[in-house]
C-alpha positions in Angstrom: 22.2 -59.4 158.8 19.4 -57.6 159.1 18.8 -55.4 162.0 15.4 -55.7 164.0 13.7 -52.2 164.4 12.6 -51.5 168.4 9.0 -51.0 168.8 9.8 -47.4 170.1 10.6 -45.7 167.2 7.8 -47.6 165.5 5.4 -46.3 168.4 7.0 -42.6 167.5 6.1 -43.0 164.2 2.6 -44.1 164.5 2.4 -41.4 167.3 3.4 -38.4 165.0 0.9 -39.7 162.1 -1.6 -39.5 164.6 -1.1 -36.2 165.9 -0.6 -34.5 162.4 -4.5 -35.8 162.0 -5.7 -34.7 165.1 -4.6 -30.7 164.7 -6.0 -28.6 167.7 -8.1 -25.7 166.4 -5.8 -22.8 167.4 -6.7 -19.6 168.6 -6.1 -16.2 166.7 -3.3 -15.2 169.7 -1.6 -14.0 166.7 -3.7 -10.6 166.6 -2.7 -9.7 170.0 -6.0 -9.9 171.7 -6.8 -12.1 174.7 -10.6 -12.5 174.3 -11.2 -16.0 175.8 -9.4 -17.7 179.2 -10.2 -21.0 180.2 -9.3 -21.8 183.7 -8.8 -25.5 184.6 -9.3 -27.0 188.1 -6.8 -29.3 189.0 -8.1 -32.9 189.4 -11.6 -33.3 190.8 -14.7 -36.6 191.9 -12.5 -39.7 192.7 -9.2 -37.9 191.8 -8.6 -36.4 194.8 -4.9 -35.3 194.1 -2.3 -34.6 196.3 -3.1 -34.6 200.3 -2.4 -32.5 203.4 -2.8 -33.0 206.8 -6.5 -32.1 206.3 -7.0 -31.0 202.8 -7.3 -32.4 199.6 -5.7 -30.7 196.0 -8.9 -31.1 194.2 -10.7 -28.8 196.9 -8.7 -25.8 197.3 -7.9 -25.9 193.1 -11.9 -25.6 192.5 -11.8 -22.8 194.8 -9.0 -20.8 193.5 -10.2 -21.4 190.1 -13.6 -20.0 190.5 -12.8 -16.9 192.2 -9.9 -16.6 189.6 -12.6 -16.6 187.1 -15.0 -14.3 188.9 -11.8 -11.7 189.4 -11.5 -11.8 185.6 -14.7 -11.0 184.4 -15.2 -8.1 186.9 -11.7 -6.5 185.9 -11.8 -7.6 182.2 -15.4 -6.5 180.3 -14.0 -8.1 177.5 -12.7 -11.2 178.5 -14.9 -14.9 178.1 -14.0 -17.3 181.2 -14.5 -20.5 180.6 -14.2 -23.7 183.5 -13.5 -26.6 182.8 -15.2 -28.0 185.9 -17.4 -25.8 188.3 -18.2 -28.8 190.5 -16.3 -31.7 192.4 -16.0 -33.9 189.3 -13.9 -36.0 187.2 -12.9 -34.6 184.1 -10.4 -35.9 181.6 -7.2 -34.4 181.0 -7.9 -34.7 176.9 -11.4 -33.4 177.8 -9.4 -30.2 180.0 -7.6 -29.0 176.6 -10.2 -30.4 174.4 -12.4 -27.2 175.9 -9.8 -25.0 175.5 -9.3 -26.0 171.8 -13.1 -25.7 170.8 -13.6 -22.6 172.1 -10.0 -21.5 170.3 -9.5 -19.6 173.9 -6.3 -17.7 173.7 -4.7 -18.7 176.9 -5.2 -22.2 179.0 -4.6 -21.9 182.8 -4.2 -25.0 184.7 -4.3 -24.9 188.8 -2.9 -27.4 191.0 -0.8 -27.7 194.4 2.8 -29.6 194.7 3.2 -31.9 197.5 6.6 -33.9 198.4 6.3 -37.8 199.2 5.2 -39.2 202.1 9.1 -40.3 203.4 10.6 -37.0 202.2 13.0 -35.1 204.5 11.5 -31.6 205.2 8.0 -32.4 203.6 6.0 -30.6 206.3 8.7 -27.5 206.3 8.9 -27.4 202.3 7.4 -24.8 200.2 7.4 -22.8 197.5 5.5 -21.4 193.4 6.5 -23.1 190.1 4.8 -22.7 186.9 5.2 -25.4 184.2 4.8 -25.2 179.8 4.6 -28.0 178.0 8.3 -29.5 176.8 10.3 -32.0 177.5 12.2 -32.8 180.9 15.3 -34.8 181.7 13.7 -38.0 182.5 15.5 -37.8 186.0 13.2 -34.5 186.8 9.9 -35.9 185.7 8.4 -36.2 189.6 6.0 -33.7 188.6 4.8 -35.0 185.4 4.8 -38.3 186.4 2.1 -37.4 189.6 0.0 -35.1 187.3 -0.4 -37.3 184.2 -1.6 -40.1 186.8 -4.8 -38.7 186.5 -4.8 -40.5 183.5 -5.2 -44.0 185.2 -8.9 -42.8 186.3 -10.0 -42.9 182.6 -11.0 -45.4 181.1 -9.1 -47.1 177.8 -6.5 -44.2 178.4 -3.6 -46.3 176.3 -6.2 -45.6 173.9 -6.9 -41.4 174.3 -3.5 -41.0 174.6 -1.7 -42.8 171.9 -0.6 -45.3 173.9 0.9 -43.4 176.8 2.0 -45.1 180.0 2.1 -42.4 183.1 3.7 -45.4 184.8 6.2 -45.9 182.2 9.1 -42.9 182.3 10.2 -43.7 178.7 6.2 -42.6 177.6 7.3 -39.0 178.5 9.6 -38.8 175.5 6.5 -39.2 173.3 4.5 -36.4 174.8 7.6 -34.1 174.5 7.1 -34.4 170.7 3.7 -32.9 171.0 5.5 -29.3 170.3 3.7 -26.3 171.8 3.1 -24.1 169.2 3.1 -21.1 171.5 6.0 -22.0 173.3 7.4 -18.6 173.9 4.0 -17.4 174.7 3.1 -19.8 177.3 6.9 -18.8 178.6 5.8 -15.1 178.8 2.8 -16.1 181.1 4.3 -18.5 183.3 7.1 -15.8 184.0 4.9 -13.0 184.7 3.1 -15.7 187.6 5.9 -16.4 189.2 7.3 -13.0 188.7 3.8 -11.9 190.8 3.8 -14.8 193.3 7.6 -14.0 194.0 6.7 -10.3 194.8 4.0 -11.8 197.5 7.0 -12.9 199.2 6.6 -16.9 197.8 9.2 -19.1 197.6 9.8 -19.0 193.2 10.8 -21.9 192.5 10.7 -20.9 188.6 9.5 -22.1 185.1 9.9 -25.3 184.1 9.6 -27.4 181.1 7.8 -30.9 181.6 5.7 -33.6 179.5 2.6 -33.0 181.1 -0.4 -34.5 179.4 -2.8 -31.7 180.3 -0.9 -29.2 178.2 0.5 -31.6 174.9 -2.3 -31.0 173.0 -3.0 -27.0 173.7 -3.9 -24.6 170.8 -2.9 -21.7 172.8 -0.3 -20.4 175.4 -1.2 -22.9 178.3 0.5 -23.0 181.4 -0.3 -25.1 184.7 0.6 -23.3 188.0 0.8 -25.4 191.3 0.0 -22.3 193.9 2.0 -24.1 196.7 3.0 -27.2 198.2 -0.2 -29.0 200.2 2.2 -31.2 201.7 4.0 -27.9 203.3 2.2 -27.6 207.1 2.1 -23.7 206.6 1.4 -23.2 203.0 -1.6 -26.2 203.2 -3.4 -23.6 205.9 -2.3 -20.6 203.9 -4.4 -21.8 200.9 -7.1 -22.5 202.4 -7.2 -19.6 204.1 -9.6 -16.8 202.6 -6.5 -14.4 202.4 -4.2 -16.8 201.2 -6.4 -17.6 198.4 -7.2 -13.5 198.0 -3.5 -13.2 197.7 -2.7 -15.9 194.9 -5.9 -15.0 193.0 -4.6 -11.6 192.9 -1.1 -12.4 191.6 -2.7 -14.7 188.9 -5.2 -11.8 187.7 -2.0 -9.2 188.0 0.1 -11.8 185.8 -2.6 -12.1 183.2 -3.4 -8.5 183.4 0.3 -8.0 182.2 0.5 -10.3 180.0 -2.7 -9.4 178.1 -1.2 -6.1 177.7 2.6 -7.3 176.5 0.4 -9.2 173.6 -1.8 -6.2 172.9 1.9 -4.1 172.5 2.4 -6.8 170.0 -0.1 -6.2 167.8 
């Protein structure tokens, strides 16, 4: 009797073909230099992101990103910053990395806030750093992922940009997962130096994690997305959009890439 094959695998297969067609154009982060940083603004135009009591995501990401950007260029003569949005706009996620990749930047940072649902016990009192690398998470852990990649649902035909990924479908997580960062270690190294900087600011480190997010699958360089704090937290929602607050996490993410720019010039 024959066995019918599960349109999963099937969907795997057709998935990895795919990708093996659609090589990113990677960056030379071999030769130790860090010449180009593209900083990526969280959400942005109808996707507003997570919420506060008065604040949206998509705001205070824009901000933090442009003055992160700004703080670069005055402390690094050598560095290129590219946006990916300088304006309250939509941008898609494939369009995010798809800057990244065409301007072969050496290091992708992606900004964003955390925020605990609605009904959750403590959600006001809650707060706390965590940087995320593209990988794959147990499917039980995939809150974060799952919120982030729902961007998705503002594009248009997304089955279709993403090889038929669902951000409503858990399972579809599994297929991003086999997008393998190619600078896994790299993108490692610069998630632990922010959260290394953002712990020594006296933030709550919640750590480096692993996840399936869409934003990153696809990156041709060490790419990491950051969420700064938890909007949903009463006193971290006011300390980012405070002018010190953001001062203080601009300042641990220019420290972090300061650091790591030198441990990959060491490398040389």
């Amino acid at each position: 009797m024959t066995k019918k094959l599960s349109k999963f695998p099937c969907l795997v297969l057709i998935f990895l073909t795919t990708l093996c067609a659609q090589k990113p154009a990677f960056s030379q982060v071999a030769s130790g230099k860090v010449k180009t940083i593209v900083i990526d603004a969280g959400h942005g135009g109808q996707d507003r992101g997570a919420s506060g009591e008065y604040s949206a995501e998509k705001s205070i990401t824009l901000k933090v990103a442009l003055a992160l950007g700004k703080a670069i260029e005055a402390r690094f003569s050598d560095v290129r910053v590219i946006y990916t949005r300088t304006t309250d706009v939509y941008v898609k996620l494939y369009d995010r990395i798809g800057i990244a990749n065409r301007a072969k930047a050496d290091v992708f940072i992606s900004i964003h806030c955390n925020s605990l649902p609605l009904k959750k016990a403590g959600r006001s009192t809650f707060s706390g750093t965590e940087t995320y690398v593209s990988g794959s998470g147990r499917l039980d852990e995939q809150d974060v992922a799952i919120r982030e990649n729902a961007s998705i649902l503002f594009e248009k035909d997304y089955k279709k940009n993403y090889d038929g990924y669902d951000p409503k479908d858990p399972a579809s997580l599994i297929i991003f997962s086999l997008m393998k960062n190619q600078f896994r270690k790299q993108s490692l190294a610069l998630a632990s130096k922010i959260q290394e900087q953002f712990g020594k600011s006296d933030r709550n480190n919640l750590g480096v994690r692993e996840q399936s997010l869409a934003v990153l699958a696809r990156a041709g360089m060490p790419a990491v997305l950051t969420e700064i704090g938890y909007i949903s937290s009463t006193k971290e929602e006011k300390y980012m959009n405070s002018n010190e607050g953001r001062a203080e996490i601009v300042e641990n993410l220019l420290t972090a890439i300061a650091e790591y720019k030198l441990l990959k010039a060491l490398k040389k």
